[in-house]
C-alpha positions as CSV (number, residue, x, y, z in Angstrom):
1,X,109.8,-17.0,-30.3
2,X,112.5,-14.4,-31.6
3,X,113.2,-13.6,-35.0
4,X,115.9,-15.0,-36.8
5,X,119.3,-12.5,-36.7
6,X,119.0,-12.5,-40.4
7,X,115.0,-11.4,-41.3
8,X,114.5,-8.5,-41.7
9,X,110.6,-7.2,-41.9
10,X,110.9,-4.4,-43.4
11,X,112.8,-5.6,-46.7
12,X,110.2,-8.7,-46.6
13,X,107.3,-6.1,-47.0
14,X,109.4,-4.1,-49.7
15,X,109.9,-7.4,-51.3
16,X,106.1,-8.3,-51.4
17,X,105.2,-4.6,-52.9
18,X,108.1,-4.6,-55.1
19,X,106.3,-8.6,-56.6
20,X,103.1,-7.3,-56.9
21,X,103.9,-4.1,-58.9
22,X,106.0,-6.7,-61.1
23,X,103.0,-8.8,-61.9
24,X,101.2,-5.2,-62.7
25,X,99.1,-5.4,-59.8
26,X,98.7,-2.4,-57.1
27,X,98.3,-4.0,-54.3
28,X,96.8,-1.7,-52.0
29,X,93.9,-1.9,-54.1
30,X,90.2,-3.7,-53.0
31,X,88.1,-5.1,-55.6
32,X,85.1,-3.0,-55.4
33,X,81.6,-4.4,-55.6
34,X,79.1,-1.5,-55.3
35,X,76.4,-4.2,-53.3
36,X,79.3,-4.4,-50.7
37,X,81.0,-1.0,-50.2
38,X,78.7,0.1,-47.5
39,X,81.1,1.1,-44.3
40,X,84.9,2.3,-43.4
41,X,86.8,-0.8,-44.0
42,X,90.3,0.7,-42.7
43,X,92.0,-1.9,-40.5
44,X,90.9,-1.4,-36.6
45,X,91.1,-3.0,-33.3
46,X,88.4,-4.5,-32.1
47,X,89.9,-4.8,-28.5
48,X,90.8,-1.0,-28.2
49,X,88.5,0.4,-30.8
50,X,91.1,2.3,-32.4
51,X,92.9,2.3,-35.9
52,X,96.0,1.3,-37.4
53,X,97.8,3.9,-39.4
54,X,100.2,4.5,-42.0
55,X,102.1,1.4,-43.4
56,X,100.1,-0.9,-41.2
57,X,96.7,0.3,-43.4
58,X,98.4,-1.3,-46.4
59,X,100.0,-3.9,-45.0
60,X,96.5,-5.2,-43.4
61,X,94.7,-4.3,-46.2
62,X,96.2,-6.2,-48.6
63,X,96.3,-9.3,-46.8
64,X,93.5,-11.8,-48.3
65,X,91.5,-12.2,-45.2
66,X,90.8,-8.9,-45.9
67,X,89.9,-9.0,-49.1
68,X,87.4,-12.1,-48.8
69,X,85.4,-11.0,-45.7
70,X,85.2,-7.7,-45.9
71,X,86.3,-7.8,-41.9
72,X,88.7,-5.1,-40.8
73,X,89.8,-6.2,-37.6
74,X,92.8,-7.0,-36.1
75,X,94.4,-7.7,-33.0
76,X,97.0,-9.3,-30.9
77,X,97.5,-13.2,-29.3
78,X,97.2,-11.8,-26.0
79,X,94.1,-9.1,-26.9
80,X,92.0,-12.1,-27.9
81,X,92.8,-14.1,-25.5
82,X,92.0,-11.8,-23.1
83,X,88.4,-11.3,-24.4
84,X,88.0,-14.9,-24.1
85,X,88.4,-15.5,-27.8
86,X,91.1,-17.8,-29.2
87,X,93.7,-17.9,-32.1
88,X,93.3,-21.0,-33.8
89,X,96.1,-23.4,-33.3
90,X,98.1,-23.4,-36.4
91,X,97.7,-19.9,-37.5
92,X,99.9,-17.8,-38.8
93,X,100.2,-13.9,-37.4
94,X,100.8,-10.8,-39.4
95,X,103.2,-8.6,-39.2
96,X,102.8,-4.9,-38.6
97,X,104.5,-2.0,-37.0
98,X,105.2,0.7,-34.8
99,X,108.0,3.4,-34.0
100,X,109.5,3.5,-30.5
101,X,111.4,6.9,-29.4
102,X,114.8,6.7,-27.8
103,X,116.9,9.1,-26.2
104,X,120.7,9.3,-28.0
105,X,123.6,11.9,-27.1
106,X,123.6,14.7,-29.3
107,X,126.9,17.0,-29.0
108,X,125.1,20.1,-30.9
109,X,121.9,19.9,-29.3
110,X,121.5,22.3,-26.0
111,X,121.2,19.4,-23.5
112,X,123.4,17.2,-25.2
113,X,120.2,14.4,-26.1
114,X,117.9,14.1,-29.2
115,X,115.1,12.0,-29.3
116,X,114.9,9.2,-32.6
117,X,112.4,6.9,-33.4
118,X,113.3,3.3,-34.2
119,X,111.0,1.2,-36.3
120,X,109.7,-2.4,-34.4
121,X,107.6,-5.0,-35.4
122,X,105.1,-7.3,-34.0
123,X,102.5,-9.9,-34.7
124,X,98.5,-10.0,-35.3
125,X,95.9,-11.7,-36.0
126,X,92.8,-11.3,-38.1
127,X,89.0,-11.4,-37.0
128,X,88.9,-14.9,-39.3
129,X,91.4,-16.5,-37.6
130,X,89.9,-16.6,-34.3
131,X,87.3,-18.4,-32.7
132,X,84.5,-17.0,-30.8
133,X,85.0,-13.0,-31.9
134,X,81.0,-12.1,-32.5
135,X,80.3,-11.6,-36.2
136,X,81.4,-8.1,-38.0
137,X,78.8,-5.9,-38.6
138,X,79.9,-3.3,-41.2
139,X,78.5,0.7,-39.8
140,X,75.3,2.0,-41.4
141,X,75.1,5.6,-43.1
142,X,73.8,6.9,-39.0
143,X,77.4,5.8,-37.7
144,X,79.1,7.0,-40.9
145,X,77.8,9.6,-42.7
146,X,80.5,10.4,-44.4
147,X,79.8,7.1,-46.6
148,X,76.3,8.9,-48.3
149,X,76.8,9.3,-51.8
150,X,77.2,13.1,-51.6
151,X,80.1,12.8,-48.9
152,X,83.0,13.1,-51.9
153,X,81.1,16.2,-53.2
154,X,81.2,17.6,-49.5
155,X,84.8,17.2,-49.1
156,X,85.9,18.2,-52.8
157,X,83.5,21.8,-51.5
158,X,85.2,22.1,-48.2
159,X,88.9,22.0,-49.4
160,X,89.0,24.9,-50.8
161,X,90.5,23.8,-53.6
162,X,89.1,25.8,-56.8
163,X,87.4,22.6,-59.8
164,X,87.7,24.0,-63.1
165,X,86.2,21.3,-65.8
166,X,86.9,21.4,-69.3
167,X,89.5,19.8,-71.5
168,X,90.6,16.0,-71.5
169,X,92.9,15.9,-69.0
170,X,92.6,15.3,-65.2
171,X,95.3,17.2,-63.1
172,X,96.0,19.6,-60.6
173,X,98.0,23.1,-61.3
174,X,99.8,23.8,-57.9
175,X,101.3,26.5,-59.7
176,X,97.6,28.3,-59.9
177,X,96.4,25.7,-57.0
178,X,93.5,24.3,-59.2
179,X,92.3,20.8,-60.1
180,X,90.9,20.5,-63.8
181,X,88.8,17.7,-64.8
182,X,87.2,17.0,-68.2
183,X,83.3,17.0,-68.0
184,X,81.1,14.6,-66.4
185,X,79.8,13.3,-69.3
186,X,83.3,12.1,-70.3
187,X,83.7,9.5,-67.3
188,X,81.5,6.2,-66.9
189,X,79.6,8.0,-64.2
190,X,79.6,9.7,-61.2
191,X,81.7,6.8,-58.9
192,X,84.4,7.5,-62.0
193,X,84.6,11.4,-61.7
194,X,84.5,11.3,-58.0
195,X,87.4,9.2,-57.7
196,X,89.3,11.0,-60.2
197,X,88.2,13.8,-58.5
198,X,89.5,12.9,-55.5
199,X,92.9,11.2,-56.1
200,X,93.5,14.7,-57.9
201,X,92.7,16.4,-54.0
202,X,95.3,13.9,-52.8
203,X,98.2,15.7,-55.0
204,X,96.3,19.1,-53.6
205,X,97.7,18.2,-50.4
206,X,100.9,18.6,-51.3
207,X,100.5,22.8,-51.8
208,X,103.0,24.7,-49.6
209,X,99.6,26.1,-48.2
210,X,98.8,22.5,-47.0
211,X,101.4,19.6,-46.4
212,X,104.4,21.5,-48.3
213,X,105.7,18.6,-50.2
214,X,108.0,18.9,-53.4
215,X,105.3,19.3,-56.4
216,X,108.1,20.6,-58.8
217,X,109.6,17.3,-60.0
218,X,109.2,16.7,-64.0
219,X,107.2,14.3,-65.6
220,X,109.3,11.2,-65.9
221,X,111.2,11.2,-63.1
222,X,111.7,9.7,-60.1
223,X,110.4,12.1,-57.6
224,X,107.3,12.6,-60.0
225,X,106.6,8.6,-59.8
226,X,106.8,9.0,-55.8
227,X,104.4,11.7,-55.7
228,X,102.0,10.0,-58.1
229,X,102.5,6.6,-55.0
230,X,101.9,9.0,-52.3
231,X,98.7,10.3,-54.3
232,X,97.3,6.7,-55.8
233,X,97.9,4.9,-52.1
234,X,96.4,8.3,-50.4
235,X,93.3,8.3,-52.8
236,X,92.4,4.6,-52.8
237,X,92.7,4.4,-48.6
238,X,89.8,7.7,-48.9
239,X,87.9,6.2,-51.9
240,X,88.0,2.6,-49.3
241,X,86.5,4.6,-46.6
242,X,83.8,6.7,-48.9
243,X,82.6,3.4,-50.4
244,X,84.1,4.3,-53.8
245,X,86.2,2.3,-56.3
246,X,89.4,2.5,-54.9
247,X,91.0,2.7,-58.4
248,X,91.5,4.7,-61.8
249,X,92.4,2.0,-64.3
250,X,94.3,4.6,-66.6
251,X,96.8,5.2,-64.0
252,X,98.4,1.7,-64.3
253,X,100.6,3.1,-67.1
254,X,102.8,4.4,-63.5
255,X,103.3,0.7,-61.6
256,X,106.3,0.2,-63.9
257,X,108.1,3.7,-62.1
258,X,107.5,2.7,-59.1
259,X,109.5,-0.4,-59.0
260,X,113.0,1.1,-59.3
261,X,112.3,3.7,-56.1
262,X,111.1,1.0,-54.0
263,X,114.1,-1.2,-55.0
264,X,116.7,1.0,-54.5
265,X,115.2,1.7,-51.1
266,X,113.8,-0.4,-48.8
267,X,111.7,2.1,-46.6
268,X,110.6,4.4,-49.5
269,X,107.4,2.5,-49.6
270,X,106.9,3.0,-45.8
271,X,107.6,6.9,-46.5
272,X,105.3,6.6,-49.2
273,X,102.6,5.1,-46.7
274,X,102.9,7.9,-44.5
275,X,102.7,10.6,-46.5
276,X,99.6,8.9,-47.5
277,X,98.3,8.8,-44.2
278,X,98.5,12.8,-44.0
279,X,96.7,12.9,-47.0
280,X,94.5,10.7,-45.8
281,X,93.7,12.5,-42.7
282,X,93.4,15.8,-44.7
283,X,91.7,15.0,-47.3
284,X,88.7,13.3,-44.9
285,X,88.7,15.6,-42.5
286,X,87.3,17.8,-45.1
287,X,84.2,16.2,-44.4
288,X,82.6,17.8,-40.9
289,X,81.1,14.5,-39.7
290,X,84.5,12.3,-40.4
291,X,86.5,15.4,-38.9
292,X,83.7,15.3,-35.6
293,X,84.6,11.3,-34.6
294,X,88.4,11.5,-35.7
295,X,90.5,10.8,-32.8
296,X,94.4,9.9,-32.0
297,X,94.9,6.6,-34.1
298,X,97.1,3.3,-33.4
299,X,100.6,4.0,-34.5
300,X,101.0,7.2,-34.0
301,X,103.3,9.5,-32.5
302,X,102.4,9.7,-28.9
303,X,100.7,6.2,-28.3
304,X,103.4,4.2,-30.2
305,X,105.5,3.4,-27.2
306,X,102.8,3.3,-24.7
307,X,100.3,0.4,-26.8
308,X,103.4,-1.6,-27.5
309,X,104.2,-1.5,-24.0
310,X,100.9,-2.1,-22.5
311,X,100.4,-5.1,-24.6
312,X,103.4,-7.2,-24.4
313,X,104.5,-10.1,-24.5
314,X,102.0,-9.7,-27.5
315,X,102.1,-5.8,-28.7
316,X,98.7,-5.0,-30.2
């Protein structure tokens, strides 16, 4: 059934964010519990065996099913269906989304054409609400190495990003390309300085060397608290997928600068998302074994068009 002429998806997702933040809650966030952190839990398709990227990682994420199962995966009516599995009557999809690329007239371009990419939607379902899927079965330490305890060590080595310790600050310099981190000794223990460790990589990414985003914005300001999303979304996505708390309980102090951004804009947080996902894909790929299995992903430029088309009247 079409959508309404007045919903829009997009501000209905900003809207949801924008609530959460308001109640002082990051949303993106899993409750960790270290007996159950064993295994990637990034959203993936079951049918196709690929994952969902970008905003669709948070979107799917944060949905409850998710939370309460631990069961990452998702698909469409007609994927199920076609596996002989059935949506329950009476359940509600989600809704995720993809780019499409059209073809516009361009006067100052050589040929007259450009190519832009317009944001769609579509509906899934999760693993719960469907009946006869087989059981989910979380990958062992031989599938996914890069879940051993050392794998955040590995990938803070590989970076090439130089780890001074000393002081009582976390951060990292991009003027003198550095992260600095107080002791060991001064976090709870090593899950602590790992993740701090690592969110600090995520704002590494950003060198001109690396992804090349703005890293010059003052403390305070808007740009700062968008970096600091991109970083905090990008860090709890890797820590999710190392088997590490996803969060640093100091840096709620930033929820309340996010709010404004993400209000004033309705896609900012789907910006923010994907810039996460770069990070994301940097900062793992770090690790030699994540780097070896890594492989195009749903929603991404290149398959977009092709996976929505192959799937309809049901897109992935």
């Amino acid at each position: 059934m079409p959508d309404s002429p007045h919903r829009d998806p997009v501000q209905e997702f900003a809207d949801r964010i924008i609530a959460e933040l308001e109640k002082n809650v990051k949303p993106w966030v899993r409750p960790w519990d270290p007996e159950k952190s064993g295994g990637p839990q990034a959203p993936f398709n079951p049918v196709t065996g690929k994952r969902y990227h970008g905003i669709n990682v948070l979107i799917l994420g944060m949905d409850l099913r998710a939370f309460e199962t631990s069961d990452p995966r998702w698909m469409t009516f007609q994927q199920a269906h076609e596996k002989d599995w059935h949506v329950r009557k009476g359940e509600k999809a989600t809704t995720i989304f993809f780019t499409k690329p059209y073809e516009v007239e361009d006067d100052d371009s050589e040929d007259g054409r450009r190519k832009v990419r317009v944001l769609k939607h579509y509906a899934v379902f999760h693993a719960s609400q469907i009946e006869g899927i087989p059981p989910y079965a979380a990958p062992g330490f031989e599938e996914a190495p890069w879940t051993r305890p050392e794998a955040a060590d590995i990938i803070l080595r590989n970076s090439g990003v130089r780890l001074c310790t000393g002081g009582d600050r976390a951060f990292y310099s991009p003027s003198t390309d550095h992260i600095q981190l107080p002791p060991e000794r001064a976090f709870c223990g090593p899950t602590e300085y790992f993740t701090t460790a690592l969110h600090e990589l995520a704002h590494s990414t950003g060198h001109k060397s690396r992804l090349n985003r703005d890293l010059t914005a003052r403390y305070g300001s808007a740009a700062y608290a968008m970096e600091e999303l991109r970083a905090e979304i990008a860090s709890a996505y890797v820590a999710s997928e190392l088997g590490l708390p996803p969060d640093i309980p100091q840096h709620a102090s930033y929820i309340a600068s996010w709010i404004k951004p993400l209000k004033d804009d309705k896609r900012e947080i789907f910006r923010a998302a994907a810039d996460a996902q770069r990070i994301v894909d940097m900062v793992l790929g770090f690790h030699p074994d994540y780097a070896a299995q890594a492989e195009p992903d749903l929603d991404r430029p290149g398959i977009r068009a092709a996976t929505a088309a192959d799937h309809r009247p049901g897109p992935r």
